[in-house]
C-alpha positions as CSV (number, residue, x, y, z in Angstrom):
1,X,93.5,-45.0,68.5
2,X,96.4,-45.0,66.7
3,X,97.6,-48.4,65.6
4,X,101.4,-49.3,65.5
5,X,103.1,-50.6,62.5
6,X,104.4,-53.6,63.8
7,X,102.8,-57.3,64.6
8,X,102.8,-59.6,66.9
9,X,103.4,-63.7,67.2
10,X,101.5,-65.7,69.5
11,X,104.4,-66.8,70.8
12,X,104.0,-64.2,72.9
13,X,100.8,-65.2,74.5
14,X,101.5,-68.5,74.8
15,X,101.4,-68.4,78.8
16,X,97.9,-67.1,78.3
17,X,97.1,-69.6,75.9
18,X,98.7,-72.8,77.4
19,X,97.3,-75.2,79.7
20,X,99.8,-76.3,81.2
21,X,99.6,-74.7,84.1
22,X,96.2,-74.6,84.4
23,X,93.0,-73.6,82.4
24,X,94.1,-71.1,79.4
25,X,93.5,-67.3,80.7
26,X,92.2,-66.6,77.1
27,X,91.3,-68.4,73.6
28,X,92.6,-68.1,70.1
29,X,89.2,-66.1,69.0
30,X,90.1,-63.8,71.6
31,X,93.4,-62.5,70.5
32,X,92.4,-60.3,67.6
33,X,90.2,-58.0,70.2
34,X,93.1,-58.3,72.8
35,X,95.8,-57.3,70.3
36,X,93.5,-54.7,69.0
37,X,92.8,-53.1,72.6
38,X,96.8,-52.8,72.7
39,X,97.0,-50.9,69.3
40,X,98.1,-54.0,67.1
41,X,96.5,-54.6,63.9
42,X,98.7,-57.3,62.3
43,X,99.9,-60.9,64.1
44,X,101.0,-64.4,62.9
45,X,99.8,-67.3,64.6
46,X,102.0,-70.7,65.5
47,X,100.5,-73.9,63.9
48,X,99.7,-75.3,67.3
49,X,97.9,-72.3,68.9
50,X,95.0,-73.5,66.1
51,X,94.1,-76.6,67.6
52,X,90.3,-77.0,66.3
53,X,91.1,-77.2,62.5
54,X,87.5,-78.3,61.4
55,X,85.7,-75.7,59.2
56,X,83.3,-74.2,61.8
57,X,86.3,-73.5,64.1
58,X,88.2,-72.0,61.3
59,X,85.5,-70.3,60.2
60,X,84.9,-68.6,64.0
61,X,88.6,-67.8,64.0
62,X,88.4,-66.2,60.6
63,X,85.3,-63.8,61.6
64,X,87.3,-62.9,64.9
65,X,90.1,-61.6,62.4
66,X,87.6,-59.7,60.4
67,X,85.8,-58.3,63.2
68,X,89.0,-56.3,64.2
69,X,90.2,-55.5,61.2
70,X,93.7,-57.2,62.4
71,X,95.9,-59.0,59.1
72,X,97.1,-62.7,59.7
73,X,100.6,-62.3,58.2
74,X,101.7,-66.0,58.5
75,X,100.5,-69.0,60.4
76,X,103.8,-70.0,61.0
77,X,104.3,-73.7,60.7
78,X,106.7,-75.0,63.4
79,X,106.2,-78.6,62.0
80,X,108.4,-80.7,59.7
81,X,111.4,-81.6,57.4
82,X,111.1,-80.9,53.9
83,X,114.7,-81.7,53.3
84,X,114.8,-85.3,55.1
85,X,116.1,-87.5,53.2
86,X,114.1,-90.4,52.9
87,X,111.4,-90.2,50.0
88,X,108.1,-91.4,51.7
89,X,108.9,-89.5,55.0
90,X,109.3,-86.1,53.2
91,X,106.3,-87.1,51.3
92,X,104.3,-87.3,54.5
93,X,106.1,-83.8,55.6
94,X,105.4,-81.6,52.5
95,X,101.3,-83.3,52.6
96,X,101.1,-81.8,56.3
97,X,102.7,-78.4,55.2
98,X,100.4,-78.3,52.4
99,X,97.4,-79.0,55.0
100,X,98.4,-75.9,56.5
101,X,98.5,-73.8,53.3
102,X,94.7,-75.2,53.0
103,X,93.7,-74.1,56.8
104,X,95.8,-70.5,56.2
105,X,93.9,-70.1,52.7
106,X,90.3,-70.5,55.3
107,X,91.2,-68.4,57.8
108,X,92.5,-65.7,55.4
109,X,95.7,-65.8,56.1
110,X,98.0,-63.8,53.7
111,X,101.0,-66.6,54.0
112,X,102.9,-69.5,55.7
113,X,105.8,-69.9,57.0
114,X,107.7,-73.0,56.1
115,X,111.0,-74.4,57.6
116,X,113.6,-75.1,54.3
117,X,115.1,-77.8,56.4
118,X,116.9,-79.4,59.6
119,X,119.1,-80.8,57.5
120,X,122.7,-80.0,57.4
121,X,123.2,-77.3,53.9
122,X,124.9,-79.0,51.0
123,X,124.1,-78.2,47.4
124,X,121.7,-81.4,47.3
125,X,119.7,-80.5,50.4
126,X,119.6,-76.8,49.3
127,X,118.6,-78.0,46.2
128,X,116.0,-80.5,47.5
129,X,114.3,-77.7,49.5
130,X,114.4,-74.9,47.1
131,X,112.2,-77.5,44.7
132,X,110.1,-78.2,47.2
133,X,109.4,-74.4,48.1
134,X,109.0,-74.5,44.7
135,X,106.4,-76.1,44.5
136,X,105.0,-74.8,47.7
137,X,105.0,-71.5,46.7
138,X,103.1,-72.5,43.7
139,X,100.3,-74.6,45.6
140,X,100.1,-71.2,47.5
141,X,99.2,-69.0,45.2
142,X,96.4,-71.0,44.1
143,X,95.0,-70.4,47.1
144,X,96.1,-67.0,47.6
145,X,99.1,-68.1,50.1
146,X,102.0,-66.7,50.1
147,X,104.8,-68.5,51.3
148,X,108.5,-67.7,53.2
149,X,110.8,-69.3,55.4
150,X,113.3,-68.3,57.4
151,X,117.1,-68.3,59.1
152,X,116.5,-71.5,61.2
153,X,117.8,-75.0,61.7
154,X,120.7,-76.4,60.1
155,X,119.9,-75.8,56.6
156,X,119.7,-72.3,57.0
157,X,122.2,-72.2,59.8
158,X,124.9,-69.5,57.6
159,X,123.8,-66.0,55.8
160,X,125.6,-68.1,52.9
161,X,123.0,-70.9,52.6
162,X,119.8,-68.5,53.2
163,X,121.0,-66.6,50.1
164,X,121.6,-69.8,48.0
165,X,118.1,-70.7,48.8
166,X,116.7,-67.4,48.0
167,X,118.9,-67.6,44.6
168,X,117.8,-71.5,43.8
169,X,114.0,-70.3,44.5
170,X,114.1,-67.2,42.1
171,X,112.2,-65.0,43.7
172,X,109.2,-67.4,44.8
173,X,109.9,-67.5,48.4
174,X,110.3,-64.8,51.0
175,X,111.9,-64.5,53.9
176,X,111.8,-64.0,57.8
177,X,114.3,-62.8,59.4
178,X,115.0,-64.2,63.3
179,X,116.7,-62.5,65.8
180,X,117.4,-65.1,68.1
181,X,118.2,-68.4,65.6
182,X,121.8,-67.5,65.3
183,X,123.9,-67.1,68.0
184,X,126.2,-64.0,69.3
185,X,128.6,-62.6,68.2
186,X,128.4,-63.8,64.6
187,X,124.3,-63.1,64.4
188,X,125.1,-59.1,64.2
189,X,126.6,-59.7,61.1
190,X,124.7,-62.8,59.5
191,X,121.9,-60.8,59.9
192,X,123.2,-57.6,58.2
193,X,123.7,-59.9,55.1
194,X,120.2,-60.9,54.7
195,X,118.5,-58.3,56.3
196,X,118.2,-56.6,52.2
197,X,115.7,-59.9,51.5
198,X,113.6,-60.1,54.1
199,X,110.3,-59.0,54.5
200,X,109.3,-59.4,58.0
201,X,111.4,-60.0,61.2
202,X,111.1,-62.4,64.5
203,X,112.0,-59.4,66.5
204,X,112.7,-61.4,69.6
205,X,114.6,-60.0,72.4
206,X,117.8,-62.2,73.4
207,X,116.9,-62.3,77.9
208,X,119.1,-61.9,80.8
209,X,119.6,-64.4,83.4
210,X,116.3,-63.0,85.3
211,X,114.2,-63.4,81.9
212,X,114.6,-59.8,81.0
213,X,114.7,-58.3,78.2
214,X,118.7,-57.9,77.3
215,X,118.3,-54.1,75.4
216,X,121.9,-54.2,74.0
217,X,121.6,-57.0,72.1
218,X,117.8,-56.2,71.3
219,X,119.3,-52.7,69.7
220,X,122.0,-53.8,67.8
221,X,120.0,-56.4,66.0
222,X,118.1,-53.5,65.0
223,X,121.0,-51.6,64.0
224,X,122.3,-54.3,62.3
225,X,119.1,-54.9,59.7
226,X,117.9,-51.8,59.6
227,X,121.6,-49.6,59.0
228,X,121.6,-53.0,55.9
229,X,118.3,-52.7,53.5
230,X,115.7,-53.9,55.5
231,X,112.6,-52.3,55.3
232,X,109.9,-54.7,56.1
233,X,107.6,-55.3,59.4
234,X,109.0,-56.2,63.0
235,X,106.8,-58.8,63.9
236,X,107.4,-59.0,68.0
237,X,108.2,-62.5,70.1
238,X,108.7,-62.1,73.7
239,X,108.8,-65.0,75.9
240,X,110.8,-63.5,79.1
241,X,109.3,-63.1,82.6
242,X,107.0,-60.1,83.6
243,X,104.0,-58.5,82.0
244,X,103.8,-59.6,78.5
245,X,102.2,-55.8,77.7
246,X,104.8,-54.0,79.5
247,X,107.6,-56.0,77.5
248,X,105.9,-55.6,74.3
249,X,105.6,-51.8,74.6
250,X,109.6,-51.8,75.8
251,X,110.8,-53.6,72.7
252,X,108.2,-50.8,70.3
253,X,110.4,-48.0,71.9
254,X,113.3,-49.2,70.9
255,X,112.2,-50.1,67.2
256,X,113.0,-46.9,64.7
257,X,109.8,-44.7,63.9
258,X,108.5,-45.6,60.2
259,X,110.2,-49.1,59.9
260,X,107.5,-51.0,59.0
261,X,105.4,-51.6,55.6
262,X,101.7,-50.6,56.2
């Protein structure tokens, strides 16, 4: 088989995986073997899709990974405020982000990524965060965890404040680039400006008003980073109506050929 160069979150699954409408159709140790079946060899994995964090449940999850051969980018941690202002609070937040650095490091996950802030950007909050990725980043790499964040919530609302982080953090962070966190018109733009400093993308199909995937908007994103610098991996989200498979191999047609790091 001949495995594609992007990933995918699992975000997308999340109808499979949820419970809320029922018993889950599969489990998190099946998706490796799923994605694989579907050519995929690389995914990231939402915080709460992990919801056995003891060590033989981590353990299971980490051989399921193995098995297939599929890379765990990121466990992307949807959790938290590292820019809150009050002291003990965002000493509780950065201890639960740092939990997650320790369950990414078991499973074998090559990163994290970390929200800078819901804050609104000022040159103390961007400051505040960059420290704290700071030191993050640092905790990481002990343990072999990479670390990035990403163009969401208010402290990273502008293409202005995502490159004062980047600039505060020297280098120690990287970055994820979201389609759908900044809205249209201005997105096509933003994301032009930072599209040079990311590494991987939420490529994530803006939907029509029957869930759908909306292909103009889907394209020009693309054109947008790719016609800018970027050169990293599309990491697919879909969360529209339909056949999740069928969706996922529309958006791979519309991705350019090669865009990917191996």
């Amino acid at each position: 088989m001949t495995y594609k160069e992007s990933a995918v979150s699992t975000w997308t699954l999340h109808k499979l995986l949820s419970s809320d409408s029922g018993d889950p159709q599969i489990t998190l140790y099946d998706v490796p073997a799923l994605l694989s079946l579907h050519g995929y060899k690389a995914l990231e994995i939402c915080h709460f899709h992990i919801t056995s964090t003891d060590l033989p449940s981590l353990r299971l999850l980490r051989v399921a990974l193995e098995s297939e051969g599929m890379r765990l980018i990121n466990i992307l941690i949807d959790t938290g405020d590292i820019s809150v202002a009050d002291p003990e609070l965002r000493a509780k937040e950065i201890a639960d982000v740092r939990d997650w650095i320790d369950i990414a490091s078991a499973v074998g996950a090559e990163g994290v990524r970390v929200i800078a802030g819901r804050q609104t950007a000022s040159p103390a909050t961007l400051a505040e965060s960059a420290a704290t990725l700071h030191d993050l980043a640092v905790y990481g790499a002990e343990r072999n965890v990479a670390i990035c964040t990403e163009n969401w919530y208010g402290l990273l609302d502008t293409p202005q404040d995502v490159l004062e982080l980047l600039r505060l953090t020297e280098g120690n962070i990287g970055l994820k680039l979201d389609f759908g966190n900044w809205p249209a018109p201005r997105k096509f733009d933003d994301l032009a400006e930072i599209a040079p400093y990311a590494s991987t993308t939420h490529s994530k199909p803006a939907l029509t008003s029957d869930g759908q995937i909306d292909h103009e908007d889907f394209l020009r994103c693309l054109k947008a980073i790719n016609s800018n610098g970027f050169s990293g991996r599309h990491v697919l989200v879909y969360d529209g109506s339909g056949d999740v498979w069928i969706a996922l191999a529309e958006l791979e047609s519309m991705l350019p050929p090669h865009s990917s790091k191996p």
